[in-house]
C-alpha positions in Angstrom: 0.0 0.0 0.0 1.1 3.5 -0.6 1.2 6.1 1.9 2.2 9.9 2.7 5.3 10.3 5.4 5.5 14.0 7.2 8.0 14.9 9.1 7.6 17.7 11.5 8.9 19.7 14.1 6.4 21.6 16.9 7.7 24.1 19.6 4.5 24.0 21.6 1.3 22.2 21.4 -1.4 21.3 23.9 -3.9 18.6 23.4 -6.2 19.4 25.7 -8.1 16.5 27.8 -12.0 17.9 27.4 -12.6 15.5 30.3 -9.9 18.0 32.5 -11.6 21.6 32.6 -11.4 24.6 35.0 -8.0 25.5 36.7 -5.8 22.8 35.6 -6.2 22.0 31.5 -3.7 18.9 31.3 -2.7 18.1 27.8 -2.5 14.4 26.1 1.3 13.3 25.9 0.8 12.4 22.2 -1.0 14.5 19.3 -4.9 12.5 18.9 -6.0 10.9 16.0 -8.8 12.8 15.7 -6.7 16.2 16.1 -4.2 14.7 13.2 -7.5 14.0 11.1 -8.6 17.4 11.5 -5.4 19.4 10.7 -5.6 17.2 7.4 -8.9 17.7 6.5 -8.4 21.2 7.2 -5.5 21.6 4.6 -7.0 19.9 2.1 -10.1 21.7 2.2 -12.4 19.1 2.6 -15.7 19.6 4.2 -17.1 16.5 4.7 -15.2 12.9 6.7 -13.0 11.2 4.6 -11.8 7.9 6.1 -8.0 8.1 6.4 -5.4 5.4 8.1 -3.2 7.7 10.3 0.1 6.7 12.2 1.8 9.4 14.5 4.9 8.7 16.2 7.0 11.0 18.0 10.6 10.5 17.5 12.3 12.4 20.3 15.0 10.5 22.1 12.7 10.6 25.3 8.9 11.4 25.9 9.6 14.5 28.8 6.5 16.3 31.1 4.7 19.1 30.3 5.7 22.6 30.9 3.3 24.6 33.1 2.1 27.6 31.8 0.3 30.1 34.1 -2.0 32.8 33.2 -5.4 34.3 33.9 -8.3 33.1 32.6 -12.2 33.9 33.1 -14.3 32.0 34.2 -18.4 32.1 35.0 -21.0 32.8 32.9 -23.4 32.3 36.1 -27.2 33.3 35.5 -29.4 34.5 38.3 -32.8 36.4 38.3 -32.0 38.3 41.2 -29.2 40.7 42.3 -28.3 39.4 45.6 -25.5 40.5 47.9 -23.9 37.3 48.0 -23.9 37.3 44.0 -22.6 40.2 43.7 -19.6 38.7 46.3 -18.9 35.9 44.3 -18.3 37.3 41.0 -16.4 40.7 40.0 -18.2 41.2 36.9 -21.3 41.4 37.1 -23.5 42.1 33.9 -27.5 42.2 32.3 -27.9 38.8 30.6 -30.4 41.3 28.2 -33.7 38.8 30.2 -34.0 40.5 33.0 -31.1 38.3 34.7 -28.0 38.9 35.3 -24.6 37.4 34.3 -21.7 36.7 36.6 -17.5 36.7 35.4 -14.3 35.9 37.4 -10.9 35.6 36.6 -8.9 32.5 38.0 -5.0 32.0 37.9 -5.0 28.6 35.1 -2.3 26.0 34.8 -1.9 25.0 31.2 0.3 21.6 30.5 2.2 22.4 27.1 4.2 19.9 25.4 7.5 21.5 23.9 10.0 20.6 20.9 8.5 17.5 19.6 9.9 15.8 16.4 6.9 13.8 14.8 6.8 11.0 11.9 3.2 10.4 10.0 2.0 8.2 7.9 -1.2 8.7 6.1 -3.1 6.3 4.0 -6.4 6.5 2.1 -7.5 3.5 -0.2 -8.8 6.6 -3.1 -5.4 7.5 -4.6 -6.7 10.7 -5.9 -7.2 11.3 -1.5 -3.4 10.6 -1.4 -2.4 13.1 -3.7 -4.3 15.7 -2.4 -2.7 14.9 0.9 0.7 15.5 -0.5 0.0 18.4 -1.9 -1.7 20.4 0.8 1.6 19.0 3.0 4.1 20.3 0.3 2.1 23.6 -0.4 -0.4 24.0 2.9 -2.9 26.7 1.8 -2.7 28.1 5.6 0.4 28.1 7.8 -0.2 24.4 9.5 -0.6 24.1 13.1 -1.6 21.0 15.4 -4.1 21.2 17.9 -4.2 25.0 18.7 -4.1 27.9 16.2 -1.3 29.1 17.6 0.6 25.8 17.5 2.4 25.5 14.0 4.4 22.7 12.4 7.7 23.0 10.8 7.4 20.7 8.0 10.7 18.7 6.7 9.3 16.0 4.6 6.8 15.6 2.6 7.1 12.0 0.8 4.7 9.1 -0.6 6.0 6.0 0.3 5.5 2.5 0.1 4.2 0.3 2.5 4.6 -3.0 4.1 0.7 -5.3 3.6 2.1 -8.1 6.4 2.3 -7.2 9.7 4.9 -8.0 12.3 5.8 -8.1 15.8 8.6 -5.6 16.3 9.8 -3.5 19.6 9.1 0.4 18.8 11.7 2.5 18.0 10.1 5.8 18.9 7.1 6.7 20.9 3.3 6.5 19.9 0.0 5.6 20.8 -0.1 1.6 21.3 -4.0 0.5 20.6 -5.1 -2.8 22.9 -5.5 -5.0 19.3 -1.9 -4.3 18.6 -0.7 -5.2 21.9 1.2 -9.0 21.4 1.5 -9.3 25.0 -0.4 -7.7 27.9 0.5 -4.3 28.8 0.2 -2.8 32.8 -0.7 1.1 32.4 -3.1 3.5 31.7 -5.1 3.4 29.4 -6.5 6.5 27.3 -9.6 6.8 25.2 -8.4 8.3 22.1 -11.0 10.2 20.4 -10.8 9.5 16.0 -13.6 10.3 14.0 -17.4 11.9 14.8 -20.3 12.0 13.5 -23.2 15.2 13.8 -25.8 14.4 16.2 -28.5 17.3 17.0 -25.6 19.7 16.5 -23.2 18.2 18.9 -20.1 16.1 18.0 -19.8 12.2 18.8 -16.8 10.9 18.8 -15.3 7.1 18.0 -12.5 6.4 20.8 -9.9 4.3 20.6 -8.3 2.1 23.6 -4.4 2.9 23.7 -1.7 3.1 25.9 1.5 5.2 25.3 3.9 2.9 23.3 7.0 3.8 25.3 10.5 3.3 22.7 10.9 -0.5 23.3 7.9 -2.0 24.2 6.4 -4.9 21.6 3.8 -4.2 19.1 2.3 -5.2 15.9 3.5 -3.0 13.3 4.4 -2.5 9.2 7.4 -1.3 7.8 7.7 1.6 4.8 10.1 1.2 2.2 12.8 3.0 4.6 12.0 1.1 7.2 10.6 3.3 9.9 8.0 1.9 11.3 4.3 2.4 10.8 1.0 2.0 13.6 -1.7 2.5 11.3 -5.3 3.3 13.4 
């Protein structure tokens, strides 16, 4: 099968956890599937799902923490009908909700989890090969400056490539760090596990999301994998 290797370099990123909200916004350690999906759907222009194969690993020679970012942040958004004392304690801002209500704001001091200079590998397959050169040519010329999970996050592309790759599977130890999904696990695994959100559907205006059972693939640990025609190594979800 054919496929489309990136390479890319990020300074900063954050993928948030939407299950971690209000003073501390933790990030996941690698880049989600559905956050890669999106970033390639968004330079290719396409506005509805296309069914891609995505691998991400992250090649760094070792996974570090998150840096802590602090900064203020509001918070609130509090209805009430009346203007009590005690309302007016809680909240510093206080505003008409334009209903005869009122509307209540705070700031908070935030601690933001950012990951910092990560080197990342991608494959990308799609079974309709006119999908696959589209991808290449949005990575090689990206109608918008790229970025990964925030706006502000941008990539540094270094390669843009389609590559062959490997049909048979194989058992191999990982030579760089990615998301390890439970199927692909040859032996059991002790850790935690993280539901990796992929693809979503529309449902009454809201956003429902496949997940995916993984746990971080640490550089060394067993799993079932393909090989491109360079041999780096390939986790296709």
């Amino acid at each position: 099968m054919k496929a489309v290797r990136i390479k890319f370099h990020q300074d900063t990123a954050q993928f948030r956890n939407p299950l971690m909200n209000g003073k501390n916004r933790t990030t996941f350690p690698l880049p989600p599937y559905s956050t890669m999906i999106g970033m390639v759907h968004r330079l290719c222009k396409w506005d509805t799902t296309h069914t891609i194969n995505v691998s991400v690993m992250c090649t760094n020679e070792r996974l570090s923490s998150p840096q802590v970012d602090r900064s203020y942040g509001w918070i609130g958004g509090n209805p009430a009908r009346t203007l009590t004392k005690e309302f007016q304690t809680r909240w510093s801002i206080v505003v008409d909700d334009g209903s005869d209500g009122y509307m209540g704001w705070g700031r908070m001091l935030k601690n933001d989890s950012i990951l910092v200079d990560r080197n990342y590998t991608v494959h990308i397959n799609s079974e309709n090969e006119n999908e696959l050169k589209q991808i290449y040519q949005a990575f090689l010329y990206p109608p918008i400056y790229p970025s990964l999970g925030r706006w502000e996050d941008t990539i540094r592309i270094d390669e843009v490539k389609i590559v062959n790759v490997e049909d048979e599977e194989k058992e191999e130890k990982l030579k760089a760090f990615s998301w390890l999904p439970r199927e692909k696990c040859p032996q059991e695994v002790i850790g935690t596990i993280y539901k990796i959100p992929t693809f979503y559907t529309i449902f009454y205006e809201r956003r429902i999301f496949d997940y995916k059972s993984c746990y971080i693939g640490n550089i060394g640990s067993s799993s079932i994998i393909r090989l491109d025609e360079n041999g780096e190594q390939v986790l296709f979800v």
